[in-house]
C-alpha positions in Angstrom: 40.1 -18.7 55.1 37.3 -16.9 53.8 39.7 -14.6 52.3 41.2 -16.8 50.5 38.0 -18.6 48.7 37.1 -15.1 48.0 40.5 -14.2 46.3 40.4 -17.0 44.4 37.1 -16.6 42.9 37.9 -13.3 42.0 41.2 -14.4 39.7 38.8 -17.3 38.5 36.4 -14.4 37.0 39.7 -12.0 35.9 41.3 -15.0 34.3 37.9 -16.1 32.4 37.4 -12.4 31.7 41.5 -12.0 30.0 41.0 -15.4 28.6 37.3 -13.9 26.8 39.2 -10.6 25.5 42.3 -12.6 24.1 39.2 -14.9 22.2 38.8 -12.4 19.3 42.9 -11.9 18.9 43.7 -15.8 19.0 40.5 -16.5 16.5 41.7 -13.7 14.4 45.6 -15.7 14.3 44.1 -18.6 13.6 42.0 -17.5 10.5 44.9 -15.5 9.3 46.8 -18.6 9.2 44.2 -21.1 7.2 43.8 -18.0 5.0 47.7 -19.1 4.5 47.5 -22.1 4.1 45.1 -22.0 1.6 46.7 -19.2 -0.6 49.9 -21.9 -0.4 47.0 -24.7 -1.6 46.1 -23.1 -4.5 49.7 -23.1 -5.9 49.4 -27.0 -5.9 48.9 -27.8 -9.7 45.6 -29.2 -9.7 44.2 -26.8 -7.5 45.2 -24.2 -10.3 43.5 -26.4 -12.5 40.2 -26.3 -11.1 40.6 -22.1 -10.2 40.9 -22.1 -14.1 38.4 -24.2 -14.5 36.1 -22.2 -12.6 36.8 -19.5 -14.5 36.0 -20.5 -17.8 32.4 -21.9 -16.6 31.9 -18.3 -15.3 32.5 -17.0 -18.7 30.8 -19.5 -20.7 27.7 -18.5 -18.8 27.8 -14.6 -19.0 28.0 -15.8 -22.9 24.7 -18.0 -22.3 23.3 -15.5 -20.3 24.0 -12.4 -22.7 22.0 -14.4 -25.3 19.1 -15.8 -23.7 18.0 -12.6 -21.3 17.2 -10.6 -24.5 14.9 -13.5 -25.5 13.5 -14.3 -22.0 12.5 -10.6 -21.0 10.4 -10.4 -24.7 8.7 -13.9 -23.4 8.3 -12.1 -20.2 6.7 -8.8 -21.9 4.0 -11.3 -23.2 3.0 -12.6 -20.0 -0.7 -11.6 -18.8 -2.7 -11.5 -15.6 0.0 -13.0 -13.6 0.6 -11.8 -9.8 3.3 -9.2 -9.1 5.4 -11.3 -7.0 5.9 -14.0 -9.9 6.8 -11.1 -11.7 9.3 -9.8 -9.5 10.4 -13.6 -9.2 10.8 -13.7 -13.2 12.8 -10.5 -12.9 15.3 -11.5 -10.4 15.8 -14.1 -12.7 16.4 -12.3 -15.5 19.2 -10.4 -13.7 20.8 -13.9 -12.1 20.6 -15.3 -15.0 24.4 -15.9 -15.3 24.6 -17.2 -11.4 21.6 -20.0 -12.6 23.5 -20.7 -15.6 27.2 -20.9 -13.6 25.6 -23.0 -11.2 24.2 -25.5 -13.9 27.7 -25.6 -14.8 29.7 -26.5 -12.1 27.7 -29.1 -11.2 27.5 -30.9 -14.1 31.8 -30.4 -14.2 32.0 -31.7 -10.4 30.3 -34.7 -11.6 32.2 -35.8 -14.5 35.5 -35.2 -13.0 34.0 -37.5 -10.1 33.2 -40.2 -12.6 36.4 -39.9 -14.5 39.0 -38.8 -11.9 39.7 -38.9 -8.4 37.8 -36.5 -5.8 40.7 -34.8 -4.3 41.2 -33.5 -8.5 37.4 -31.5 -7.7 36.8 -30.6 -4.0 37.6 -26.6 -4.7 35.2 -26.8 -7.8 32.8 -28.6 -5.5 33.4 -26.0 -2.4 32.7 -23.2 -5.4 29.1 -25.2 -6.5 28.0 -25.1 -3.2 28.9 -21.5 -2.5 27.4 -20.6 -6.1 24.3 -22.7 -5.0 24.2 -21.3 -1.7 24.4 -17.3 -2.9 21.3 -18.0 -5.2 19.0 -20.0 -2.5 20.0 -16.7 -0.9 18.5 -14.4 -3.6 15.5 -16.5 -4.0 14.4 -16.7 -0.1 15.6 -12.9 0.3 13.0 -11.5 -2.7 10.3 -12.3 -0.8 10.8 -9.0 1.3 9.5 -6.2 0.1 11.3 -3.5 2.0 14.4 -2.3 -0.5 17.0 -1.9 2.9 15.8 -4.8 4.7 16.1 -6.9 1.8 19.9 -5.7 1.2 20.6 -6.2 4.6 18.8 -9.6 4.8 21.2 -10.6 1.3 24.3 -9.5 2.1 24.1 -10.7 5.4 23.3 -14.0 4.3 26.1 -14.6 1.7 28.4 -13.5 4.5 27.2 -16.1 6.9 26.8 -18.5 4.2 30.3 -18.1 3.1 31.5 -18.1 6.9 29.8 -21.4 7.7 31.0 -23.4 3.9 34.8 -22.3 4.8 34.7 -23.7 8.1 34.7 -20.3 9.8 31.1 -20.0 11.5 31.8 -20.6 15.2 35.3 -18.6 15.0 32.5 -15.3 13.6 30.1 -16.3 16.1 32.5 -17.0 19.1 33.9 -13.0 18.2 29.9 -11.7 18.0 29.1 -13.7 21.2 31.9 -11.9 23.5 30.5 -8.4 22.1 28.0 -8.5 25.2 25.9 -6.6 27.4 24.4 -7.3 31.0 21.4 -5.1 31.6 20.6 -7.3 35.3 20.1 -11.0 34.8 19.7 -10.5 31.2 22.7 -10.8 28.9 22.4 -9.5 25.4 25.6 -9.8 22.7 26.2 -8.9 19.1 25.5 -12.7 18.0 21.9 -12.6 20.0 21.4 -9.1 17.9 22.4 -10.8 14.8 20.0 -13.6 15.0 17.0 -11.5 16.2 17.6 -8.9 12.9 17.9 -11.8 10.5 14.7 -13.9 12.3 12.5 -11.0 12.4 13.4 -10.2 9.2 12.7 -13.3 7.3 9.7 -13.9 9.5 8.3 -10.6 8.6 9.2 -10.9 5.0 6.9 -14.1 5.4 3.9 -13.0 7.0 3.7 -10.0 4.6 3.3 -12.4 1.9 1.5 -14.6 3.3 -1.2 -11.4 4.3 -0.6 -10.5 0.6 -1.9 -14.0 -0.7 -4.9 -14.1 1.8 -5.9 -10.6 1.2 -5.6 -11.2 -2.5 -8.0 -14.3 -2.5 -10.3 -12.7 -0.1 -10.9 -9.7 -2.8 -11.8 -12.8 -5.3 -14.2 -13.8 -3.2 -17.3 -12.5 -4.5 -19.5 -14.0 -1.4 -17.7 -11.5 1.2 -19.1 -7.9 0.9 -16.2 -5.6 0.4 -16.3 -4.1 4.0 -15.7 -8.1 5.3 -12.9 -8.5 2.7 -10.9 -5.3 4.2 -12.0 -6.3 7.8 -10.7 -10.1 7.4 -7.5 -8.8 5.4 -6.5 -6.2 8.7 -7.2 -9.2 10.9 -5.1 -11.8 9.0 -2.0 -8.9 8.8 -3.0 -9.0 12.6 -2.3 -12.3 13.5 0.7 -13.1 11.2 2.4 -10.4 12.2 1.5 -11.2 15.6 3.0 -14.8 15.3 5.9 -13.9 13.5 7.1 -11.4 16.2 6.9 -13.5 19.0 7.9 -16.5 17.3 11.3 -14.8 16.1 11.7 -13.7 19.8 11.2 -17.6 21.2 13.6 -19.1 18.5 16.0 -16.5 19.4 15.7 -17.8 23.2 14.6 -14.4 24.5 12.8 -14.1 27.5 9.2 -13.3 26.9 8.0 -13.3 30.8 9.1 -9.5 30.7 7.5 -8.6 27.4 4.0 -9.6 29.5 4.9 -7.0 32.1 6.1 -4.6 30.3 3.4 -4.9 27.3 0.9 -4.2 30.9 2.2 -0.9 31.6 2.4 0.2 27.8 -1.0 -0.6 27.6 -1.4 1.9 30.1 0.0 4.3 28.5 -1.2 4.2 25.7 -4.9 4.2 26.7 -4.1 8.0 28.2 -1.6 9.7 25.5 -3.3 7.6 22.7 -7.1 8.3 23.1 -7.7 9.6 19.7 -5.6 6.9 17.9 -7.2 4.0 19.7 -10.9 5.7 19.3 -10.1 5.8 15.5 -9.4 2.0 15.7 -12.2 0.8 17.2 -14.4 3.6 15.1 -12.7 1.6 12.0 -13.6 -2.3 13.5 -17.0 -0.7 14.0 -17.3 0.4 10.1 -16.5 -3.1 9.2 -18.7 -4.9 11.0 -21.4 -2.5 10.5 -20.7 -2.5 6.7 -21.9 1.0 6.7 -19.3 2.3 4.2 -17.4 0.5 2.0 -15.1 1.0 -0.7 -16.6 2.3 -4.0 -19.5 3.8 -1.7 -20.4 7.9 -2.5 -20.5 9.8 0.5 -21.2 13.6 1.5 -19.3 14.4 5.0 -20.0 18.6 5.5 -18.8 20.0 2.6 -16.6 16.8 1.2 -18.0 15.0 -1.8 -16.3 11.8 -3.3 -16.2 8.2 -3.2 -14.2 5.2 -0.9 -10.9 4.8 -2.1 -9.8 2.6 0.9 -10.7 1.7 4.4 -7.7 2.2 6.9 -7.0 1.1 10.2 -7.1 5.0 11.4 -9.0 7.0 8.5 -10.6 6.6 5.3 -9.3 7.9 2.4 -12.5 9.8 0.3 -11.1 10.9 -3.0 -13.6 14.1 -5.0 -14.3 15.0 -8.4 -11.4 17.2 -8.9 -9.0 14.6 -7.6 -8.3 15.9 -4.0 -7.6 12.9 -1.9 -9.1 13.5 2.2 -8.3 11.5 4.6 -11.6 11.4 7.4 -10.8 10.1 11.2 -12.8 7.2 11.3 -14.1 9.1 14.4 -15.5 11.3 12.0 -18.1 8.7 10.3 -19.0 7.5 13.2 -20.1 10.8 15.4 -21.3 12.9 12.4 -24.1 12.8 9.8 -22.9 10.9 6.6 -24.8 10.9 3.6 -24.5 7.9 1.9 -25.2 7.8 -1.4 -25.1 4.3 -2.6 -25.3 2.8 0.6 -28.0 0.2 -0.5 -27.6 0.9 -4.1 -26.0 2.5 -6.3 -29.4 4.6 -7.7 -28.9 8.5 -7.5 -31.9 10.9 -7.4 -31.8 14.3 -8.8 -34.2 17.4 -9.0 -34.0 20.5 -10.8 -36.2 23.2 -10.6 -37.9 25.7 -13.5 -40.7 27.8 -14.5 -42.6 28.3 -17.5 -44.6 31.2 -18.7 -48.7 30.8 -17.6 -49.2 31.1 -22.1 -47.9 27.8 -22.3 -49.7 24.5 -21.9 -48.3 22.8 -18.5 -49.7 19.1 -20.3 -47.2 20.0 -22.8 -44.5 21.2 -20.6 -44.3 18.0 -18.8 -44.0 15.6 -21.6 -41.4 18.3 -23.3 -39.3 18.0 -20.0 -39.6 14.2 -19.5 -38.6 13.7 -23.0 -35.7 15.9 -23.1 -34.2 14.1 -19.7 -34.6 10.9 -20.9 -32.5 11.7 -23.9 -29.1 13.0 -21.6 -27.0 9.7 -21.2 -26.6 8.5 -17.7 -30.4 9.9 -17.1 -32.0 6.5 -16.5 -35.0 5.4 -17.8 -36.0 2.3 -17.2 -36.6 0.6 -14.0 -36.9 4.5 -13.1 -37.5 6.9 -15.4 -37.7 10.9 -15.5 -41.0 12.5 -13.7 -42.3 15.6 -14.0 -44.5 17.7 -11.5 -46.0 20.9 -11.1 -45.0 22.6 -7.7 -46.9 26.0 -7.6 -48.4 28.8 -9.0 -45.2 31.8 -8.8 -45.8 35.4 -9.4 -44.7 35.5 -12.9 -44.5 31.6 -14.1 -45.9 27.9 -13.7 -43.1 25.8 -11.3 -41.8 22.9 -12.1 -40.0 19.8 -10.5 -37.8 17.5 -13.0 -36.9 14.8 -10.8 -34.4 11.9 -12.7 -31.9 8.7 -11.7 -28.7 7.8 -12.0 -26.6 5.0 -11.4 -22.9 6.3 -11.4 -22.8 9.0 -8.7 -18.8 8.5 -8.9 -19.1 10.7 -12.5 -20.1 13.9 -10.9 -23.7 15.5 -10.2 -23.2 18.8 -11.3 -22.1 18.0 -14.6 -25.4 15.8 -15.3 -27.7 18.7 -14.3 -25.9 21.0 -16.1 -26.6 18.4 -19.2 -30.1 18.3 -18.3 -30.3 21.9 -17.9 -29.1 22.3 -21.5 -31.6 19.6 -22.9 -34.6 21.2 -21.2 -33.0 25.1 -22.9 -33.1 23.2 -26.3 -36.6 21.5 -26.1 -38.3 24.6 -25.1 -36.6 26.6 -27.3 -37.4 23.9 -30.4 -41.5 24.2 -28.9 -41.6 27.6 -28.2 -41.7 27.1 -24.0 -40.5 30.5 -23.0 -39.0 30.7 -19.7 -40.2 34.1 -17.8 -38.1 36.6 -15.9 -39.2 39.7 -13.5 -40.5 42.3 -15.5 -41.5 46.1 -14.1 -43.5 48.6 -15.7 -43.4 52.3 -14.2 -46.9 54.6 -15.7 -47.0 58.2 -15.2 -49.8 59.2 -13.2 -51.8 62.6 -14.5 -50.8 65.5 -12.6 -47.6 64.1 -11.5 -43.9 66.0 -12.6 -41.0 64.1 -13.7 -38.1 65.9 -12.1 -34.0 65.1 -13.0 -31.0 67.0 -11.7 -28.3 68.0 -13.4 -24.9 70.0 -12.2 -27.5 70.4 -9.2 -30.2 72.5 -11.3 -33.5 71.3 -11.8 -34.8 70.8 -15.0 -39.0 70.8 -15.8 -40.8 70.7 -18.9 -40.7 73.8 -20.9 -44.6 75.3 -19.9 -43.6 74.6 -16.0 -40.3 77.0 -17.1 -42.8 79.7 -18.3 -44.5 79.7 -15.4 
């Protein structure tokens, strides 16, 4: 007997399995013959009608369309100060243009012929506005992903299912994408679950990119957040939408999320030995936030790198120099080594050069000469602090000096503002008569001594030492 019960619930399960792989062939017979029927519908004289119909709206509004987009894009060209995505909106407009105008169209035809004739005279024009309507809700929801593949896929995808679901054909596709299925232990996983997952994610992601965008553009208008807060609240809101939209996808998709905590667990793991470096650079970047320590637009000197923040990242900060080298520093870096941080409280830059004068010239002179002809050199401030000069020694052959000056824009280059200074201070002195002393060595004979040279290896003396 138990035999039996056990035979019979094994044809139960081959019968439901035949029955599951004869699905896709008797769904495939069946759309093969309402694609019949309907080729056979559209012979019907009024359903040729409205196919012509159709095609004359489409035509009037590639006209419309080929003489307004010239016109729109030089009203577009005008437009100021506006954010990027309403420009990328107006764009995609610009190219639909004909789809906005053939949907206008159609709608307003489906609702005359209502009024004046009888419905059965406009359902294909009507089945043709809402698939015209439905391909351009499409395009519109679609642009807001930024990604150039996942926004083709996203599109595409779309108008497919769209299309699928306004002909009456959605559970015949999803009944076929459902019986393309894995079983990885209690867990089944088919084509249809796949599909939804890649479309959810994708429109979820799409969202909370622009949504991060929008909340990290008006946190950078907020003049009361230091920059360093603006970057640290911007990573922290890309955090947590992207967070959201991840494991909300997954729970409208119905997938288990019990394993996800496990498995998470033992990644964690994981990554806390093979990832070491990565996660010290994270927390070395949270650190430089909070700490506002460095910001963007800051000057900093790191060993032998000299430049200004171009951005704070999650794993390094990018330091871009004079000559236009762009380095990338660990944030581990900052944190462990000395930084020199050149506008850390403000932006004021202190500079000293160093010259000598010759003991001849007045050292009362000297100074006002050299304060003078600093304060004269644009970007040498002068005023809330001005140039100072100072006398530093005594020297062997000259007076020393110390020309100490501000400056406020560190980000223009050093070297090229002492040089300048340099050249003011050769000019002044030269226009006073300030000479600038060198070395000098005298050699004196002493009485009795011989001057000897060689030549060819022979010596040669003064003639009365020859005589002798």
């Amino acid at each position: 007997m138990a035999d039996e019960q056990t035979k019979t619930v094994e044809e139960v399960a081959a019968a439901a399995t035949e029955t599951v792989q004869q699905n896709p062939q008797e769904i495939a017979i069946g759309v093969w013959g309402q694609a019949q029927a309907f080729a056979l519908d559209l012979l019907r004289p009024w359903n040729a009608y409205q196919v012509a119909i159709a095609l004359g709206l489409l035509a009037i509004s590639l006209l419309i369309a080929r003489l307004v987009k010239p016109r729109f894009y030089e009203w577009l060209r005008e437009r100021e100060g506006w954010p990027k995505w309403r420009y990328r909106y107006l764009v995609m407009v610009h190219r639909r243009m004909a789809l906005i105008f053939f949907v206008v169209l159609i709608w307003l035809t489906v609702f005359l012929m209502r009024e004046i004739t009888w419905p059965s005279r406009s359902y294909l024009l009507a089945a043709l506005a809402n698939l015209a309507t439905a391909w351009l809700i499409v395009v519109l929801v679609t642009r807001l992903v930024q990604n150039a593949f996942l926004r083709t896929v996203l599109r595409y995808g779309a108008w497919i299912w769209v299309t699928l679901n306004l002909l009456g054909l959605s559970d015949e596709a999803s009944q076929v994408m459902d019986s393309a299925a894995v079983e990885i232990g209690d867990m089944r996983i088919s084509l249809w679950m796949v599909v939804q997952a890649g479309v959810v994610l994708g429109l979820a992601f799409a969202a909370a990119r622009f949504l991060s965008n929008q909340a990290s553009s008006g946190l950078k208008k907020n003049e009361s957040l230091s920059p360093s807060m603006q970057v640290l609240a911007s990573k922290t809101a890309q955090v947590v939408f992207y967070g959201l939209a991840f494991f909300i996808s997954l729970k409208f998709v119905g997938f288990d999320l019990t394993g996800i905590a496990f498995l998470s667990g033992a990644i964690g793991v994981g990554i806390g030995f093979g990832f070491q470096k990565v996660v010290s650079n994270l927390v070395s970047g949270i650190i430089i936030l909070l700490d506002k320590s460095i910001k963007p637009g800051d000057v900093i000197s790191l060993g032998e790198t000299f430049g200004w923040i171009n951005s704070l990242g999650a794993r390094y900060v990018s330091v871009v120099t004079r000559d236009g080298r762009e380095y990338l520093i660990p944030n581990e870096d900052l944190i462990t080594g000395q930084v020199v941080n050149w506008s850390h409280s403000n932006s004021f830059v202190r500079l000293d050069i160093f010259f000598g004068t010759a003991y001849d010239d007045d050292p009362h002179a000297v100074r006002k000469i050299a304060i003078n002809a600093a304060a004269g050199v644009n970007r040498v401030l002068t005023a809330p602090l001005a140039p100072v000069c100072h006398i530093v020694g005594f020297g062997d052959s000259s007076v020393d000096y110390v020309l100490r000056f501000w400056i406020e824009d560190p980000t223009q280059g050093l070297t090229n503002i002492r040089g300048n200074v340099y050249l003011a201070l050769w000019d002044a002195f030269q226009e006073s008569g300030i000479s600038i002393p060198f070395p000098q060595r005298e050699v004196k004979m002493l009485e009795g001594s011989r001057l000897e040279t060689r030549q060819a290896g022979l010596d040669l003396m003064p003639e009365g030492d020859a005589q002798d």
